[in-house]
DRENNUKOL-318076 format. One record per residue (C-alpha): x, y, z; residue in three letters. Coordinates in Angstrom, 2 decimals, padded with zeros to 5 digits. Layout:
! DRENNUKOL-318076
+---------+---------+---------+-------+
:      px :      py :      pz : kolfi :
+---------+---------+---------+-------+
:       X :       Y :       Z :   Ala :
...
+---------+---------+---------+-------+
! end
This chain:
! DRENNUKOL-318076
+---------+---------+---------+-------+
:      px :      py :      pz : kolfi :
+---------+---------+---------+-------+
:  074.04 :  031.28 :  189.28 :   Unk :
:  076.50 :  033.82 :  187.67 :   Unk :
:  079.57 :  034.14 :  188.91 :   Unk :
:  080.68 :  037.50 :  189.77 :   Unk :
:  084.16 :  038.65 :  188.59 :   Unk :
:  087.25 :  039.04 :  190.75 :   Unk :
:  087.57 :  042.49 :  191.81 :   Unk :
:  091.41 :  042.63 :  190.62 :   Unk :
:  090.16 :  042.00 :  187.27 :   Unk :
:  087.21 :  044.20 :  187.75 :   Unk :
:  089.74 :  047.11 :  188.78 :   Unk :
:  091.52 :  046.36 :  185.94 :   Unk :
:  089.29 :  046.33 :  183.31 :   Unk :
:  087.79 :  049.58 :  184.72 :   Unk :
:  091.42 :  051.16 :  184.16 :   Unk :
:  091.71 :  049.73 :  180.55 :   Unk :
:  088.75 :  051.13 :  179.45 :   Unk :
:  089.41 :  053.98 :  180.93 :   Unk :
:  092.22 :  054.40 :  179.38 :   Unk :
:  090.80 :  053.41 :  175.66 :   Unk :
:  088.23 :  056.27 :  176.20 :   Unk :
:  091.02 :  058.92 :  177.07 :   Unk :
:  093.19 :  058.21 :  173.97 :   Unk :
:  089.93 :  058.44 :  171.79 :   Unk :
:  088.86 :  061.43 :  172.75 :   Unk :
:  093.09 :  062.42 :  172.59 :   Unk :
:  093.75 :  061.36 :  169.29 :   Unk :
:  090.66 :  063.20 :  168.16 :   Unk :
:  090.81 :  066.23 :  169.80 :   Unk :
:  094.70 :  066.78 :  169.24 :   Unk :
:  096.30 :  064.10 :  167.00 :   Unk :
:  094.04 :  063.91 :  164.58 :   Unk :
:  094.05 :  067.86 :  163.90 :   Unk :
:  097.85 :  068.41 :  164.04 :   Unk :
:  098.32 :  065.13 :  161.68 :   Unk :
:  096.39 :  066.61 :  159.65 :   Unk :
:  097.86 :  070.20 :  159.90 :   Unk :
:  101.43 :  068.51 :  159.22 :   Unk :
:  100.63 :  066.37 :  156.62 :   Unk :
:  099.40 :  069.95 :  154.16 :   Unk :
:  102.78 :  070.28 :  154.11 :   Unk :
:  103.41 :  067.39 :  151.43 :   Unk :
:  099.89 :  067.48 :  149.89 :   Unk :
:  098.26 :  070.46 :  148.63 :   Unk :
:  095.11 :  071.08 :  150.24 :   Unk :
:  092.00 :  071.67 :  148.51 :   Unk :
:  090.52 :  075.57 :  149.18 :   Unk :
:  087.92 :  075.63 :  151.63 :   Unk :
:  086.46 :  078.95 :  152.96 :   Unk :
:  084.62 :  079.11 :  155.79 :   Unk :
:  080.91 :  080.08 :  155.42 :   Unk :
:  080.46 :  082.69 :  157.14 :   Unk :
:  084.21 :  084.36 :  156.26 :   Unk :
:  084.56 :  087.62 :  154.94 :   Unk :
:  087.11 :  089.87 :  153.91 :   Unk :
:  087.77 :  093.75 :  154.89 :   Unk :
:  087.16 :  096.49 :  152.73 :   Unk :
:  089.80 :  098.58 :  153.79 :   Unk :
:  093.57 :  098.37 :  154.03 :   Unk :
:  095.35 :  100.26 :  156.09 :   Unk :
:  095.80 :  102.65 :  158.66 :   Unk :
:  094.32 :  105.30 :  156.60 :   Unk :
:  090.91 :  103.56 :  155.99 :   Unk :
:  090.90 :  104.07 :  152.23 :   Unk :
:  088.86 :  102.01 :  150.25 :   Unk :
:  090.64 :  099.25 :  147.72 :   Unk :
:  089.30 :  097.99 :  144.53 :   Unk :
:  090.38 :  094.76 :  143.46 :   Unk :
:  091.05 :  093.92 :  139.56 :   Unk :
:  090.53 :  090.24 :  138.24 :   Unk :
:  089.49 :  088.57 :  135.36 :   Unk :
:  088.25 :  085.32 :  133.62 :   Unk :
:  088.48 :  084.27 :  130.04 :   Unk :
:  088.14 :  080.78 :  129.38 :   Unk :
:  090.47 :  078.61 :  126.95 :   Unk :
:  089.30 :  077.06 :  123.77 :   Unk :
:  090.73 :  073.85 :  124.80 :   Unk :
:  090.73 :  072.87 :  128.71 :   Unk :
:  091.41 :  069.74 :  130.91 :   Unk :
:  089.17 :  071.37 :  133.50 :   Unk :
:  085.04 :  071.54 :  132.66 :   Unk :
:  082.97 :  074.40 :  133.69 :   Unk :
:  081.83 :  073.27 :  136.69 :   Unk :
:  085.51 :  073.31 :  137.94 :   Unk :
:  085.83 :  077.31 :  137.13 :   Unk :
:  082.72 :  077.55 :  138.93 :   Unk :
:  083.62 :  076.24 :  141.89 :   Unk :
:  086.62 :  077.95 :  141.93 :   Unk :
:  085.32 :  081.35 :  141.37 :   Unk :
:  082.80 :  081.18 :  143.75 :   Unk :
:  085.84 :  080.24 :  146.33 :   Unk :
:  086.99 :  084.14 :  145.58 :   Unk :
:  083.65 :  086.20 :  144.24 :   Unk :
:  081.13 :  084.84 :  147.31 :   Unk :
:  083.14 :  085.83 :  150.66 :   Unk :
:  085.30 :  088.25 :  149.71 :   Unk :
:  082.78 :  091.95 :  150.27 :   Unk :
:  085.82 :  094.18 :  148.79 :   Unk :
:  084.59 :  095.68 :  145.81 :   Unk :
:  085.78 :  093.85 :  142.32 :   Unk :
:  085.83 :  095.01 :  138.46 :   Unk :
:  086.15 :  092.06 :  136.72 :   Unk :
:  086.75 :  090.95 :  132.56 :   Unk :
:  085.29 :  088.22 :  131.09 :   Unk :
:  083.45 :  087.33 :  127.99 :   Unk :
:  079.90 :  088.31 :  127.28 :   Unk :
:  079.26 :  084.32 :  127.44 :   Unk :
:  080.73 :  084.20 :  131.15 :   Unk :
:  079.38 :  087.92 :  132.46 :   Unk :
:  075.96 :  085.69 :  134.03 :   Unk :
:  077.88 :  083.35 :  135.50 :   Unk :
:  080.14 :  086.02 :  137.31 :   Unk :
:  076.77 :  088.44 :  138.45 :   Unk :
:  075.38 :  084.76 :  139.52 :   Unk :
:  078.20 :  084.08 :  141.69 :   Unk :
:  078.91 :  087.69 :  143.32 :   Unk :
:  074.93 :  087.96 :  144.58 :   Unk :
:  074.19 :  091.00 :  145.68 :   Unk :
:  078.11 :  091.98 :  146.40 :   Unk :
:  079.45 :  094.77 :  144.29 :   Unk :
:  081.14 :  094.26 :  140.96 :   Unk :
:  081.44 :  095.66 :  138.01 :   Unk :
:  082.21 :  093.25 :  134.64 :   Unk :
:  083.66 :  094.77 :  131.81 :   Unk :
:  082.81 :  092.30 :  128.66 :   Unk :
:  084.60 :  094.85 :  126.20 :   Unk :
:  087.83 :  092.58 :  125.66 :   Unk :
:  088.43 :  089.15 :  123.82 :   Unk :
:  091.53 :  088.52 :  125.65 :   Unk :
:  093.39 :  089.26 :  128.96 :   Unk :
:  096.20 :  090.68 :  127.69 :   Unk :
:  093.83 :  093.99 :  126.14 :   Unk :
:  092.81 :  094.46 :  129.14 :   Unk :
:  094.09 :  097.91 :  130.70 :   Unk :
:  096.38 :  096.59 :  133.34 :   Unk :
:  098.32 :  093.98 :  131.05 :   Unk :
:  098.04 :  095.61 :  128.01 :   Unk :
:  102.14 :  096.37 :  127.10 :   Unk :
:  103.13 :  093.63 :  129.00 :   Unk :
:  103.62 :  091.14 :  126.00 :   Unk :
:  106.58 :  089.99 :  125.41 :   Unk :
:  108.24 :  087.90 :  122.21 :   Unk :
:  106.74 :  084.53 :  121.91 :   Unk :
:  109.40 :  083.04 :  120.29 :   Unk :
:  109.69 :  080.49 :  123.49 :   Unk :
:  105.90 :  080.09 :  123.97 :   Unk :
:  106.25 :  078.86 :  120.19 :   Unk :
:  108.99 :  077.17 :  120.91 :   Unk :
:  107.63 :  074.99 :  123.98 :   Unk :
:  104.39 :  074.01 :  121.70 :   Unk :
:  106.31 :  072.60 :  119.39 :   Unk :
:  108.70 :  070.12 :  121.41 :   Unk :
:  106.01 :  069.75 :  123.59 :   Unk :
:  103.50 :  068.17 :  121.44 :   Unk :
:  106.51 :  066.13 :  119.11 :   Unk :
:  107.25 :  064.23 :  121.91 :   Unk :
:  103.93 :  063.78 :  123.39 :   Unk :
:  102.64 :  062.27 :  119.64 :   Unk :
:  106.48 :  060.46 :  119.92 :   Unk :
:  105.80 :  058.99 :  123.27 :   Unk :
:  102.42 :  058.39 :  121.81 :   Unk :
:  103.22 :  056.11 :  119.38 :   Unk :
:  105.73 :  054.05 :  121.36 :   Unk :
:  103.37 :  053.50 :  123.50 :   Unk :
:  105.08 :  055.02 :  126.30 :   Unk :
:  103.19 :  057.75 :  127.17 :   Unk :
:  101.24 :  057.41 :  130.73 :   Unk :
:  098.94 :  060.24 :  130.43 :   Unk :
:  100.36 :  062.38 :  132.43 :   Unk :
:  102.28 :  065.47 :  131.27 :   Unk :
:  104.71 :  065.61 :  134.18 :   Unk :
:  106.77 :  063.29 :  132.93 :   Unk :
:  107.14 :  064.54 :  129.34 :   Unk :
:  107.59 :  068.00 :  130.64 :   Unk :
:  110.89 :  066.35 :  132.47 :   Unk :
:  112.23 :  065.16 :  129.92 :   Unk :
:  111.88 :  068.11 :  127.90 :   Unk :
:  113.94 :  069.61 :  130.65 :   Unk :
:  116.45 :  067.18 :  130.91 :   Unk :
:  116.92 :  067.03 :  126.87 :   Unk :
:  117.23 :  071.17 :  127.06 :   Unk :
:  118.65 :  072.32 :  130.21 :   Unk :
:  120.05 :  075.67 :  128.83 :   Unk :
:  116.31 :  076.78 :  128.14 :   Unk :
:  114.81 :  076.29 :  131.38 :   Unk :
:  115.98 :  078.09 :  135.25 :   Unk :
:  114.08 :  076.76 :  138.41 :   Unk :
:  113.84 :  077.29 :  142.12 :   Unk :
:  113.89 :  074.76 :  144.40 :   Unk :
:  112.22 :  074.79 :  147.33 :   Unk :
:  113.60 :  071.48 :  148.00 :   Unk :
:  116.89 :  072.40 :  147.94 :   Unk :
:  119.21 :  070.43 :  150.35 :   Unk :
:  121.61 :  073.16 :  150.46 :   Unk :
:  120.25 :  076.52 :  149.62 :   Unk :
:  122.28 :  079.58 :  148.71 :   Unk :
:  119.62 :  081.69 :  150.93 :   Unk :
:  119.13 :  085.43 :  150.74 :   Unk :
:  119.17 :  086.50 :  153.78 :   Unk :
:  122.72 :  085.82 :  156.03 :   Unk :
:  120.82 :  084.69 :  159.21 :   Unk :
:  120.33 :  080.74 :  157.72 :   Unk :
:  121.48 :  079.13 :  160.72 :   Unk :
:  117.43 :  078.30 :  161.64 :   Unk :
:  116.73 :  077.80 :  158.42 :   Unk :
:  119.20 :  074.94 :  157.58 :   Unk :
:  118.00 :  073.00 :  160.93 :   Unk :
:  114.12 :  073.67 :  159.83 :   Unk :
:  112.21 :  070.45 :  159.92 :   Unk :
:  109.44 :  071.65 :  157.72 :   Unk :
:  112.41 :  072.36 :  154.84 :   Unk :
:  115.71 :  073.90 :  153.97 :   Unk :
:  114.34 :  076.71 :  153.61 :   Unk :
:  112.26 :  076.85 :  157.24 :   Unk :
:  108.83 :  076.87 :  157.44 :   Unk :
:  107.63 :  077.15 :  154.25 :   Unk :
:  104.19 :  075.44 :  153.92 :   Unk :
:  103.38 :  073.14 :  151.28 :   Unk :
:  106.03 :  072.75 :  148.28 :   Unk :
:  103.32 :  073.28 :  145.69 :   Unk :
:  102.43 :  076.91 :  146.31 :   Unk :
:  106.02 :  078.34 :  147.22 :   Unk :
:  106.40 :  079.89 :  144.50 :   Unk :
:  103.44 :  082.46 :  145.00 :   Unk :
:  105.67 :  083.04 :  148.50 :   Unk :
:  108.52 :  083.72 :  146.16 :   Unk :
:  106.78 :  086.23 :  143.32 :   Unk :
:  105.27 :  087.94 :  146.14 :   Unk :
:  106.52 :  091.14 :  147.49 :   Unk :
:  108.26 :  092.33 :  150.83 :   Unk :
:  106.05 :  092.54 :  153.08 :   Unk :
:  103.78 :  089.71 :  151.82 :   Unk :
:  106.27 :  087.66 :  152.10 :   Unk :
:  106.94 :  088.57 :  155.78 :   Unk :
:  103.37 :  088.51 :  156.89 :   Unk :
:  103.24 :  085.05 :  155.00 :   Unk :
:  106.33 :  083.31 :  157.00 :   Unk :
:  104.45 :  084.63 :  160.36 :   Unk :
:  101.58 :  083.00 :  159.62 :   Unk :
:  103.41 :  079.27 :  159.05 :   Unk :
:  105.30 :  079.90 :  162.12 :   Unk :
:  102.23 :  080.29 :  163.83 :   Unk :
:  100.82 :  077.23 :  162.31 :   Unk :
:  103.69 :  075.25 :  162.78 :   Unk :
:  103.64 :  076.14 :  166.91 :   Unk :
:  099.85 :  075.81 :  167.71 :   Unk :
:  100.82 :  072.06 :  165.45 :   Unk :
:  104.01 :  071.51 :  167.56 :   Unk :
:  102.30 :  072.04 :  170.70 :   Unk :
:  099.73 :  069.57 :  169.98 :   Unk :
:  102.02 :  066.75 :  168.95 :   Unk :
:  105.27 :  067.71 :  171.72 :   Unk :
:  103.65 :  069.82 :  174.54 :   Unk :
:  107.20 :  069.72 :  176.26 :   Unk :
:  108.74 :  071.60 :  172.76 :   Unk :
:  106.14 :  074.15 :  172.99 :   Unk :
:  106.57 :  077.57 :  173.28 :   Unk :
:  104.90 :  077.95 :  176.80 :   Unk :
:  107.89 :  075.40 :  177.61 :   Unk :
:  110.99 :  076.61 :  176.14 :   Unk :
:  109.74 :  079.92 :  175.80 :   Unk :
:  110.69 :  080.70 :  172.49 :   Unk :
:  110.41 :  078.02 :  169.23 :   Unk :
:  112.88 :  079.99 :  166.80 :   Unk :
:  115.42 :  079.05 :  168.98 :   Unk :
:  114.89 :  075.46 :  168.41 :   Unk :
:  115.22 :  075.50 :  164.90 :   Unk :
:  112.13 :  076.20 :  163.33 :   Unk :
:  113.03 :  079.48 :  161.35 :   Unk :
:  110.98 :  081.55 :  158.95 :   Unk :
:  110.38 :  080.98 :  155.33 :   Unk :
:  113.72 :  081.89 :  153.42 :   Unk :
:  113.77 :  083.33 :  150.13 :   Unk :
:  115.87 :  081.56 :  147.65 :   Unk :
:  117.93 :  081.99 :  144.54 :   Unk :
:  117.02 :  081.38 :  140.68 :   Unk :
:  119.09 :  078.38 :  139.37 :   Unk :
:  119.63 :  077.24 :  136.13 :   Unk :
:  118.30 :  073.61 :  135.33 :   Unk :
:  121.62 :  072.55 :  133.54 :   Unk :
:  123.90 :  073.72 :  136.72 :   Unk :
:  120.97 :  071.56 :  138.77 :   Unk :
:  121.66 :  068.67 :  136.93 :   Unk :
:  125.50 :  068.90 :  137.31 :   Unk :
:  125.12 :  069.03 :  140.58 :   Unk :
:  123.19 :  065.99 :  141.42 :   Unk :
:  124.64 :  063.82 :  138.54 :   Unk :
:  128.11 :  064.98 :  138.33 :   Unk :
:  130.40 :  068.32 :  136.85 :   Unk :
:  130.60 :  065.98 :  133.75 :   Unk :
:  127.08 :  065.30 :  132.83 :   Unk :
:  125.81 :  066.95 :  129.29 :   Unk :
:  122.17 :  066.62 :  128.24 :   Unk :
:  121.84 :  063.68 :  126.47 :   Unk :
:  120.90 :  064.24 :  122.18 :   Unk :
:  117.43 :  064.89 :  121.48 :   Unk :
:  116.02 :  062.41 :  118.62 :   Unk :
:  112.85 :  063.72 :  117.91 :   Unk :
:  113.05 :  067.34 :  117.92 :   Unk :
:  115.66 :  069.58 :  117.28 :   Unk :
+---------+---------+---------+-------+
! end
């Protein structure tokens, strides 16, 4: 004979299961989504494109038709293989229905009409390089500090080399480069603890908890925020905000916008603009007025 269980316990273990099954189904419907929502802002996500998106082929109140301009001419030497530029182009020439004229080689012309399908585009192979191509051409500029960079570049890379010091990885040569030659290198920070902002309303900004510079999306792609122009840049910090909220609301329903009614006034401002520093003034300013760059020993 079995013996049945007390109904206390029975009650109880009803509840904790209960329980158990709501904070599944919780943490997958609404953690799980806004962790991973918060957590593109350290880590640069990977492009994914939706298979069914597509893009407008108009801009504008007016209706007029827009013809976008690209281009694709492979180096000699890469760190990437093929298959990598394919899978990137296809991110941009499958969804997007806008019309394209695109340069390339005559190698890569298949490969472009194989990704667009059916789509329009025209692919100009007349060029060898990008920069004889109609809208760069006059662009060039001295290459005295292209030159320049090649050469410390690689005599401390076959330095490091040698020693036996060298991990692989070019970040950390490129920073020491930088800290050997401050006075040839400017930066912007989007990390900056204290930010010289453009715009006089930084109150929000300073108290952001996405960065110092409000919401500002992952650190890795702010500077296409920064190149970009005007009005880019305005529809850009309206979309983080947005993301930010619906993210917010997920994790702290009581912060939510529904709640307090309004979530720039909590701190969360738009995506600042910032200045253009120089790396030696930087460096001064996190070690000390009296730091100098240290002498370089392998390249002068």
């Amino acid at each position: 004979m079995i013996a049945s269980m007390p109904r206390g316990r029975a009650f109880f273990l009803a509840i904790l299961l209960s329980i158990s099954v709501l904070s599944y189904w919780s943490f997958d419907s609404h953690i799980r989504p806004a962790f991973s929502s918060a957590a593109s802002g350290f880590y640069p996500p990977s492009p994914q494109v939706p298979a069914d998106h597509t893009v407008d082929t108009t801009f504008g109140s007016d209706g007029a038709s827009i013809l976008l301009v690209s281009a694709f001419f492979p180096l000699s030497k890469s760190k990437h293989t093929m298959n990598d530029y394919n899978t990137w182009l296809a991110l941009f020439l499958k969804p997007i229905t806008t019309p394209i004229y695109f340069f390339t080689t005559p190698e890569m012309a298949p490969m472009i009409r194989a990704l667009r399908g059916d789509l329009p585009i025209t692919i100009n192979t007349t060029y060898a390089s990008a920069f004889e191509t109609a809208p760069l051409l006059g662009l060039e500029d001295d290459a005295a500090a292209i030159h320049w960079w090649r050469k410390i570049y690689y005599a401390y890379h076959d330095a490091y080399l040698r020693q036996g010091v060298f991990v692989g990885k070019d970040q950390p040569l490129i920073n020491a480069i930088m800290m050997l030659n401050p006075k040839r290198f400017i930066s912007v920070w989007a990390s900056d603890p204290a930010p010289q902002l453009s715009s006089s309303d930084h109150g929000l900004a300073k108290r952001a908890e996405s960065s110092p510079l409000g919401l500002c999306g992952a650190n890795w792609y702010y500077y296409e925020f920064f190149l970009a122009s005007k009005a880019e840049q305005a529809a850009m910090a309206d979309q983080w905000n947005k993301e930010w909220s619906s993210m917010l609301t997920k994790f702290r329903p009581w912060k939510g916008a529904w709640w307090t009614g309004n979530l720039a006034t909590e701190g969360r401002g738009p995506c600042r603009v910032t200045r253009v520093m120089a790396m030696e003034k930087l460096f001064r300013r996190v070690l000390g007025d009296g730091w100098n760059a240290p002498p370089s020993q392998i390249y002068h």
